[in-house]
C-alpha positions in Angstrom: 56.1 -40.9 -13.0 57.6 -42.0 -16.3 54.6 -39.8 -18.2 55.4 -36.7 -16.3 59.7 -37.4 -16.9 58.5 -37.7 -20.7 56.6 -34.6 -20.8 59.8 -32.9 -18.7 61.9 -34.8 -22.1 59.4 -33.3 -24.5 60.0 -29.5 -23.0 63.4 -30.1 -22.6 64.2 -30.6 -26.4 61.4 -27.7 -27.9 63.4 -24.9 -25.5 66.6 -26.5 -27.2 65.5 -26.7 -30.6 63.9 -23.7 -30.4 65.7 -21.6 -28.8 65.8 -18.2 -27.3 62.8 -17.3 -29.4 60.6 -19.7 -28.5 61.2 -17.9 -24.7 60.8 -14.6 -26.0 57.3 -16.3 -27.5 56.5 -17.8 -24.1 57.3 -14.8 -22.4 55.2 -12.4 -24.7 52.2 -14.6 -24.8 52.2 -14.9 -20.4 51.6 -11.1 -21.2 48.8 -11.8 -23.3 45.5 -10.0 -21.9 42.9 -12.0 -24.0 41.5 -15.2 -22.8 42.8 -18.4 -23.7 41.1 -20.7 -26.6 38.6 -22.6 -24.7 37.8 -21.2 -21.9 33.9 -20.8 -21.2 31.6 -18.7 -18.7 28.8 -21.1 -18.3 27.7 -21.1 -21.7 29.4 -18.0 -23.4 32.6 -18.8 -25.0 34.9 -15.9 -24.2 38.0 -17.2 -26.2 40.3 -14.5 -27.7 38.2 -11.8 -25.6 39.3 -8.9 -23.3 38.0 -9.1 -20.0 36.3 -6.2 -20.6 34.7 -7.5 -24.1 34.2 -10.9 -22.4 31.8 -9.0 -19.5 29.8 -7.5 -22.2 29.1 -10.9 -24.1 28.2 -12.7 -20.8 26.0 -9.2 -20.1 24.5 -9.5 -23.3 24.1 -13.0 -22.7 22.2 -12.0 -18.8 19.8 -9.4 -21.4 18.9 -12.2 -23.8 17.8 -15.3 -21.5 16.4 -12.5 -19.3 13.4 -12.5 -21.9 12.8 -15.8 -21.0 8.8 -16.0 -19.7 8.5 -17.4 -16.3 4.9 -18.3 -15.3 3.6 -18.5 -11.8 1.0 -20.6 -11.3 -1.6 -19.8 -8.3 -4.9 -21.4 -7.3 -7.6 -22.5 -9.5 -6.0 -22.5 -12.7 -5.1 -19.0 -12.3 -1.4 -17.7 -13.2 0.9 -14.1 -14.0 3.8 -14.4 -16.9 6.4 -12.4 -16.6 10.0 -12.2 -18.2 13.1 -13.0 -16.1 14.4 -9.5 -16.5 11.6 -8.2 -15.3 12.1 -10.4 -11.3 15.5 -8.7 -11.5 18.0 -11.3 -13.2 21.3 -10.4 -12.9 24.8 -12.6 -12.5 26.1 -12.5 -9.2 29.9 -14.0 -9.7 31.5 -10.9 -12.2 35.1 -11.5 -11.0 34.8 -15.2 -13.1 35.7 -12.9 -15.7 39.2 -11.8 -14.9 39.6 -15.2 -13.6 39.3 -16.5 -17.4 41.7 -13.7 -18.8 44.7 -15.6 -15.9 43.9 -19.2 -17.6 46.9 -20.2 -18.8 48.8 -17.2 -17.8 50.0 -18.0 -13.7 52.6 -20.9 -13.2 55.4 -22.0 -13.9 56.3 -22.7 -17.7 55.4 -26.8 -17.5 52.0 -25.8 -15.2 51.2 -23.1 -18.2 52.1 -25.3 -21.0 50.0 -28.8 -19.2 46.8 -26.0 -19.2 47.1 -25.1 -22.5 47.4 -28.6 -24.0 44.8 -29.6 -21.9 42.2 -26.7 -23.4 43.4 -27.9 -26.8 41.2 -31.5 -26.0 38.8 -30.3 -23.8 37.0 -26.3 -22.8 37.2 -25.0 -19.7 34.2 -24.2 -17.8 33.8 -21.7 -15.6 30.6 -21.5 -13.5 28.2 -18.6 -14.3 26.1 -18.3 -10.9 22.6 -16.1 -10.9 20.4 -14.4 -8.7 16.6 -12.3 -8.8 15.6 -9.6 -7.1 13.5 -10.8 -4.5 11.8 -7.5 -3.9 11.0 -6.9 -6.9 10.0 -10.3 -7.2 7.5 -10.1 -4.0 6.3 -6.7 -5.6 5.2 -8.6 -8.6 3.8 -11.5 -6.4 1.4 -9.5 -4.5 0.5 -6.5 -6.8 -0.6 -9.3 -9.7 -1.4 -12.4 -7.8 -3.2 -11.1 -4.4 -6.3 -11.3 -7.1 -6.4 -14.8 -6.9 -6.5 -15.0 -2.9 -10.0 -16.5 -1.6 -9.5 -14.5 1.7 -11.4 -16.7 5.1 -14.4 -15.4 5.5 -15.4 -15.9 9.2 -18.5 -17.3 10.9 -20.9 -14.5 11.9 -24.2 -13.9 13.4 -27.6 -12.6 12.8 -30.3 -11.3 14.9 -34.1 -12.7 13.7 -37.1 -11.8 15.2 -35.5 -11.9 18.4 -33.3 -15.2 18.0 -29.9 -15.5 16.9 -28.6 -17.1 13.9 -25.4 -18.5 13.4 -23.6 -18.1 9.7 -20.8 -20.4 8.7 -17.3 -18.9 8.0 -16.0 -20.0 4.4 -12.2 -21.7 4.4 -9.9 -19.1 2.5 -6.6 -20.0 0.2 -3.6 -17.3 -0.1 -0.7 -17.0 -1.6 2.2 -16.9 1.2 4.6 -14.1 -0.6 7.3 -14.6 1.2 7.8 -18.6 0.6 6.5 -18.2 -2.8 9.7 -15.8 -3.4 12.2 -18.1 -1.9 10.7 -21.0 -4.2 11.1 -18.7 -7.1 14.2 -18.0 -6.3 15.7 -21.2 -5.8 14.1 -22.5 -9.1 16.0 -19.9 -10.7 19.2 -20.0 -9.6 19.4 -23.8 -9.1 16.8 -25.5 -11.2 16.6 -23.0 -14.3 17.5 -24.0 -17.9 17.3 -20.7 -19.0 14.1 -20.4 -21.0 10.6 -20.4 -20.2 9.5 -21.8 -17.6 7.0 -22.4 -15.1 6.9 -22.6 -11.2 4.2 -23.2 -8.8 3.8 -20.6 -6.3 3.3 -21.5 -2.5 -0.5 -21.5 -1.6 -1.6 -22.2 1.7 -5.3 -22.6 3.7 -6.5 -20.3 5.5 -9.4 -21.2 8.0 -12.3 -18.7 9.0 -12.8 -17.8 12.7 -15.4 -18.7 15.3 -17.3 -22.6 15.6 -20.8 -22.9 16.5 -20.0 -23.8 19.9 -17.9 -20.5 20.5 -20.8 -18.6 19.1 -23.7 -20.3 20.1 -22.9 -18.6 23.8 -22.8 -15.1 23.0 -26.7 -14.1 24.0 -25.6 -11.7 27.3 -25.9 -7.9 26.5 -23.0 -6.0 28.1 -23.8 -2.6 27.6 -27.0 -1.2 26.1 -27.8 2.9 24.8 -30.8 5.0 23.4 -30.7 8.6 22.1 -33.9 10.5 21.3 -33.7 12.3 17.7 -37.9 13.4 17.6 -37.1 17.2 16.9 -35.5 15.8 13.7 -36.6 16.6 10.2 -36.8 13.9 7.5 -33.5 14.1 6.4 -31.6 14.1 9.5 -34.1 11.1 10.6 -33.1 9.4 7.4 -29.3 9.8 8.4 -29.5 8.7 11.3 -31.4 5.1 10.8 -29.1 4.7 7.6 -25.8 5.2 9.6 -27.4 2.6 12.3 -28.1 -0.1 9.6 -24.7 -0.1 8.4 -23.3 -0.7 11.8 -26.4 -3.2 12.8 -25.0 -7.1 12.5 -21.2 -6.8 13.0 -19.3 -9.3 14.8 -16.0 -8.8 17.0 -14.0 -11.0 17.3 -11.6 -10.9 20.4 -9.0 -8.2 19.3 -11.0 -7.0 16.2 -11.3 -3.0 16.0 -14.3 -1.5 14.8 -13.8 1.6 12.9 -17.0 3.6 13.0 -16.2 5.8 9.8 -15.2 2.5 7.8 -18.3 1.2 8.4 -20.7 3.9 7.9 -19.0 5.7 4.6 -19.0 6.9 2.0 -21.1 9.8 2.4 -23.1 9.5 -0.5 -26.8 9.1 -1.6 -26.1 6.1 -3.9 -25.2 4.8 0.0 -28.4 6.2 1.4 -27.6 9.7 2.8 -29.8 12.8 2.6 -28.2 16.5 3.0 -28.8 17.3 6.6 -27.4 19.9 9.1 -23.8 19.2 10.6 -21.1 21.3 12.8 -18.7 23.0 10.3 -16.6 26.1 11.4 -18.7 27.0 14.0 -22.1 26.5 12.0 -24.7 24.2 11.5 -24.5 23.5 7.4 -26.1 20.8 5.2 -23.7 18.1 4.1 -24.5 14.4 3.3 -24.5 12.6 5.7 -25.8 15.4 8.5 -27.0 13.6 12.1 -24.5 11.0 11.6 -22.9 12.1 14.8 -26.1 10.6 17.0 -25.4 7.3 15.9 -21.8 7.3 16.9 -22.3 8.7 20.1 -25.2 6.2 20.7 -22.6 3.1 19.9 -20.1 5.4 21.9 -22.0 4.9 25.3 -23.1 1.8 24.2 -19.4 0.7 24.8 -18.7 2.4 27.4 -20.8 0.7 29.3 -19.5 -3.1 27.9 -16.4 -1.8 29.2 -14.5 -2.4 25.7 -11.4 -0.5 25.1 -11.9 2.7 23.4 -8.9 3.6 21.1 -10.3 6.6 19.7 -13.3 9.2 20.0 -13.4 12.9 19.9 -15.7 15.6 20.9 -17.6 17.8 18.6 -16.7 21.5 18.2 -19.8 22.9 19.8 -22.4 20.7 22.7 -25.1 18.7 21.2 -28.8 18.4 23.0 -29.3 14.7 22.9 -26.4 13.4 25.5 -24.6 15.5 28.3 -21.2 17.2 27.8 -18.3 14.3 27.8 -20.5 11.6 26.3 -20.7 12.4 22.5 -18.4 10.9 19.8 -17.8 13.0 16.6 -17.8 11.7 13.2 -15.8 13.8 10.8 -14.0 12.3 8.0 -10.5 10.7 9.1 -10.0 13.4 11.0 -12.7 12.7 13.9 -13.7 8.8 14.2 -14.7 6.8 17.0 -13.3 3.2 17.2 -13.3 0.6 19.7 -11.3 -2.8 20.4 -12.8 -5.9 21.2 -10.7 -6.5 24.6 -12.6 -9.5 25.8 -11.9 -13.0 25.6 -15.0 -14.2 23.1 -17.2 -12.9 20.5 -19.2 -10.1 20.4 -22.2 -8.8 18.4 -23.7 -5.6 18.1 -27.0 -5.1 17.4 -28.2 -1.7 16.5 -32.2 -0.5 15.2 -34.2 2.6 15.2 -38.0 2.8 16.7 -40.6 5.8 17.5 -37.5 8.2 16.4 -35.0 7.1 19.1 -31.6 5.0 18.1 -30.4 1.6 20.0 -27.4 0.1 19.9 -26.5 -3.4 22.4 -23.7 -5.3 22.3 -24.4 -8.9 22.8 -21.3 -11.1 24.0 -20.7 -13.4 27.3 -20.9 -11.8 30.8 -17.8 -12.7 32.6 -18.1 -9.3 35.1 -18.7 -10.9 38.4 -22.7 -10.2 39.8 -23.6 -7.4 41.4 -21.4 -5.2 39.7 -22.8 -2.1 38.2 -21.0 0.7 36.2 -22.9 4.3 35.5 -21.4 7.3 34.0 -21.4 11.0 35.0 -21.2 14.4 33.5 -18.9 17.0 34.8 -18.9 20.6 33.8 -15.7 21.9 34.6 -16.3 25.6 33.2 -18.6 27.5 30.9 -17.9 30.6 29.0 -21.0 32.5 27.7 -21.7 33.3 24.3 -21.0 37.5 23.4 -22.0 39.2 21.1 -23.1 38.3 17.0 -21.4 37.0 14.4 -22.3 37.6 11.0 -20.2 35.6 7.6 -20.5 36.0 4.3 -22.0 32.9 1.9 -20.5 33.6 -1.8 -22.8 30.1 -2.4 -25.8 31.9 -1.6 -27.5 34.9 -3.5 -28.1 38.8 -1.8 -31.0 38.4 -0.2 -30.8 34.9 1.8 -29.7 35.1 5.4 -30.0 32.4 8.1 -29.7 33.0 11.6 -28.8 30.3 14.2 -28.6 30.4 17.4 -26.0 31.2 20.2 -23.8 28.5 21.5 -22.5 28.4 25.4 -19.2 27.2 26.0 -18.1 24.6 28.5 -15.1 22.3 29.5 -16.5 18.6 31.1 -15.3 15.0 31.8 -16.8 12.2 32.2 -16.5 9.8 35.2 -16.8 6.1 35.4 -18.0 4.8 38.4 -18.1 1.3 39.4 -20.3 0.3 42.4 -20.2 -3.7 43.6 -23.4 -4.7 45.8 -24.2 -0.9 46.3 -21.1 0.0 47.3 -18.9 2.5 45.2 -15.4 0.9 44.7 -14.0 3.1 42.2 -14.4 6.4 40.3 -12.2 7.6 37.0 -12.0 10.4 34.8 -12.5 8.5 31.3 -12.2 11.8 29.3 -12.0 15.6 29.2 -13.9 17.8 26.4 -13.8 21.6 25.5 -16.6 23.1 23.2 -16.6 26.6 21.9 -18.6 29.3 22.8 -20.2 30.5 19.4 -22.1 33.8 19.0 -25.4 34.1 17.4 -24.5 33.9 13.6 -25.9 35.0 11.2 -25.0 33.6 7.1 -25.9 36.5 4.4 -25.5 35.6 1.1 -23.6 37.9 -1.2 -23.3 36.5 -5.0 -24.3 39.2 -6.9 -23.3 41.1 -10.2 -24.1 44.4 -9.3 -20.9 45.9 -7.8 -22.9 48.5 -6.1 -25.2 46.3 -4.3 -22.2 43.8 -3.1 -20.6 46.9 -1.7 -23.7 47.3 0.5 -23.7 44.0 1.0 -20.1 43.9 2.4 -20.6 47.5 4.4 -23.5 45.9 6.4 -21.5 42.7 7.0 -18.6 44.8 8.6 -21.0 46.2 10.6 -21.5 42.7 12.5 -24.9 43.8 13.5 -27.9 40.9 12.6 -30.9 43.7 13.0 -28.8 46.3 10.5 -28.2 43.3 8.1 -31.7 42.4 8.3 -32.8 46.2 7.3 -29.9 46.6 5.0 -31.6 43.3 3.2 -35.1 45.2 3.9 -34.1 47.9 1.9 -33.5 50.8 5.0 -31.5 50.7 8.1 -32.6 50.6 11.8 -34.2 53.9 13.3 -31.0 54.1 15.4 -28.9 52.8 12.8 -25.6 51.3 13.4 -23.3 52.3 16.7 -20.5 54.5 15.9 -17.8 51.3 16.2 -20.3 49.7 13.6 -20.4 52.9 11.5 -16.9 53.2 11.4 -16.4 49.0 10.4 -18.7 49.9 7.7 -16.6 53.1 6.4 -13.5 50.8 6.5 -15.2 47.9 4.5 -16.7 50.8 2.5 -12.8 52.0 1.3 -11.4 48.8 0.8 -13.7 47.4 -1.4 -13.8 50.8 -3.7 -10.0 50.5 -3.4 -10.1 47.0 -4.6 -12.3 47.9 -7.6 -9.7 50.9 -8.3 -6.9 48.8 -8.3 -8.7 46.2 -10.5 -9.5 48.9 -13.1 -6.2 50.2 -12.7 -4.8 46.5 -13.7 -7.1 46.5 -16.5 -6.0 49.3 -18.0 -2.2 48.4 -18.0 -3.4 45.5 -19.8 -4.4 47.1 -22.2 -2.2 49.8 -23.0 0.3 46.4 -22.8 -1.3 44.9 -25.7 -1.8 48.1 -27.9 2.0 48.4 -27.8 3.0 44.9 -28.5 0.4 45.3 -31.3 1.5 48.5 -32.9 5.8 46.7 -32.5 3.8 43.9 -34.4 2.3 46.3 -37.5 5.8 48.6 -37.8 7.5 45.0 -37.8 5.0 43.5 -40.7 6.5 47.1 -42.6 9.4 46.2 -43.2 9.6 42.6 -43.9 10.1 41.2 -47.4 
């Protein structure tokens, strides 16, 4: 009490020896908008500063300690460096600033005068608080650091000579992003000393799936399929066993999906595909890969009948010959796949091999259907629309001369029932699917690359004609006795016209050209004239 009366004393007698003009002072320096000396944002002094000049300083500040190198550290020995700017550091508290211009400035004239005497012995500190960005941060986690991951490999079997084989899993270690972040961040905006640094990142075990107990009692076969593929050639042979291998050994477990495309691609030779004849466009066309379709199918009813849950399968665009309507499953690209989910409650293990030009596929698991239940499948053709007339396409691939007929294509819409029969008796019967193929004509492919514009034009009149026999004789070098019907006749005229008026308007483009560049050439020469 008697400190605080002599400090009253002490302002008592300056106002009265100084006068009005040490209250004009007073008054002019509450007005002040620079920050007291003294006065500190974390470690940027700020004294004499605007508030504006004092956020830039503590943003140059942010810039320069953001170069900083922060390491994380991963599994075995392994690490990513990267600056502090670069996780996102920014300061999060940007109104400490005007809170350092009012130091000194709010009160009454003995709290203003106590503040400034105090700042004359000791600074004033005002807290600088940080944060990261912590997506930008995970970003960085998992695009540089999921390299380091050992991912669980699970516990698998094999089928030899009969006998299965059981393959230990391998325990896994992963970075967890999410808890490695929030580490990151708390070391950094709690623990920092703003240089570089170091911090561990959060690395947890991951175990493999399936013991030798839960494997050892998958030996039951749930659902078993053969197609026949003898009419094939080499190629289309070759496709078809190398699409089987690639399926042949995988294990399920319970909720796995199998992705036929992902396990049978790329289409490529260096993966042991020969060019073979596949549905494209409503023709049969080498492709890499051709035949692939029979071993998808073959899985397909394979499945069916080990009553997994199908999640997707498509028909093809036109009936194939070695299953009935409703029970194929096309392969094309992403577009078409066939995939399946193990919906059981263990393992299961499909086994696939080809033999005496027929394709196998069973899926081994653990019978849990009660005995004496069987389930068959049946065709249903709903509709079929007969093939009319021909079809003839031009090839620009293929050279004048080469044609390649195939054959018609009937039409049908079908669905395919499940029928489940316990002890003989028939208990229930479902529609599992619905498919529609399209009727294709006969077709004929006539190849027209060729550099004589008069032959092309022939060419192109007998392919209007959409006659097979009058292409055929066109290609022979004549025309049938009867030659074309009138309607053909006429299709040919038309083609005729429009390819001469093609060639007319192409000459006619030519020739603009031309006259185009003669004038900017001659405005050229007159302009070379007359320079200096």
């Amino acid at each position: 009490m008697k400190k605080f009366t002599g400090v009253l004393f002490a302002i008592a007698l300056l106002v009265l020896f100084l006068g009005p003009a040490s209250m004009q002072v007073q008054a002019q320096n509450t007005e002040d908008e620079t920050i007291e000396t003294g006065v500190y944002i974390g470690d940027v002094d700020v004294s004499g500063l605007t508030e504006e000049e004092a956020a830039n300083k503590v943003q140059e500040y942010i810039n320069q300690i953001g170069g900083a190198r922060i390491t994380l550290n991963a599994m075995n020995d392994n690490s990513h460096t990267v600056s502090a700017n670069e996780i996102g550091l920014m300061w999060t508290n940007a109104d400490v600033v005007a809170e350092a211009v009012k130091i000194g400035k709010s009160g009454n004239m003995v709290e203003r005068y106590k503040i400034l005497k105090d700042l004359e012995h000791e600074n004033k500190v005002l807290p600088l608080t940080f944060a990261v960005d912590r997506q930008a941060l995970i970003n960085i986690i998992h695009e540089e650091c999921e390299e380091f991951n050992v991912e669980a490999v699970d516990a698998t079997l094999k089928r030899v000579d009969g006998e299965f084989v059981i393959e230990p899993g391998q325990t896994g270690v992963v970075i967890n992003e999410e808890a490695s972040a929030d580490l990151v961040i708390q070391f950094m905006t709690e623990e920092w000393a703003f240089a570089d640094a170091s911090v561990d990142l959060v690395v947890e075990t991951e175990e493999p799936r399936g013991t030798e107990e839960e494997l050892s009692k998958v030996k039951d076969v749930l659902g078993s399929y053969t197609t026949s593929y003898s009419t094939s050639g080499a190629n289309r042979s070759g496709n078809v066993a190398n699409g089987c291998r690639l399926i042949d050994g995988a294990t399920l477990y319970p909720g796995d999906e199998f992705s036929v495309y992902e396990a049978i691609s790329p289409f490529t030779e260096a993966n042991g595909y020969f060019m073979a004849g596949s549905y494209s466009g409503g023709l049969v066309v080498d492709s890499l890969g051709g035949g692939i379709c029979q071993v998808s199918t073959t899985l397909y009813n394979a499945v069916l009948r080990s009553e997994l849950d199908v999640t997707e399968r498509s028909n093809h665009s036109m009936i194939v010959n070695y299953v009935d309507p409703s029970a194929d499953a096309a392969i094309s690209g992403t577009a078409k796949d066939f995939k399946f989910v193990n919906n059981l409650d263990h393992p299961i293990y499909i086994e696939g091999y080809t033999r005496d030009k027929k394709i196998t596929f069973n899926i081994y698991g653990v019978e849990t259907r009660p005995e004496g239940r069987e389930v068959s499948f049946e065709s249903e053709i709903l509709s079929t629309t007969p093939a009319e007339g021909e079809k003839v396409v031009g090839d620009s691939s293929k050279p004048v001369g080469y044609i390649n007929v195939q054959s018609a294509h009937t039409g049908y819409v079908a669905q395919l029932w499940k029928i489940v029969k316990v002890n003989g008796v028939e208990e229930s019967r479902e529609v599992i699917n619905k498919s529609s193929y399209k009727a294709v004509p006969r077709t004929a492919a006539v190849g027209t690359a060729t550099a004589d514009p008069n032959v092309s034009n022939l060419i192109q009149a007998a392919i209007a004609t959409q006659s097979i026999d009058y292409v055929k004789a066109t290609l022979a070098g004549g025309a049938p006795a009867a030659g074309p019907t009138p309607e053909q006749q006429a299709a040919a005229q038309q083609a005729a016209i429009q390819q001469q008026q093609a060639q007319q308007a192409l000459e006619a483009q030519q020739a603009q050209q031309a006259m185009q560049q003669q004038q900017q050439q001659a405005a050229q020469d007159a302009q070379n004239a007359v320079a200096p």
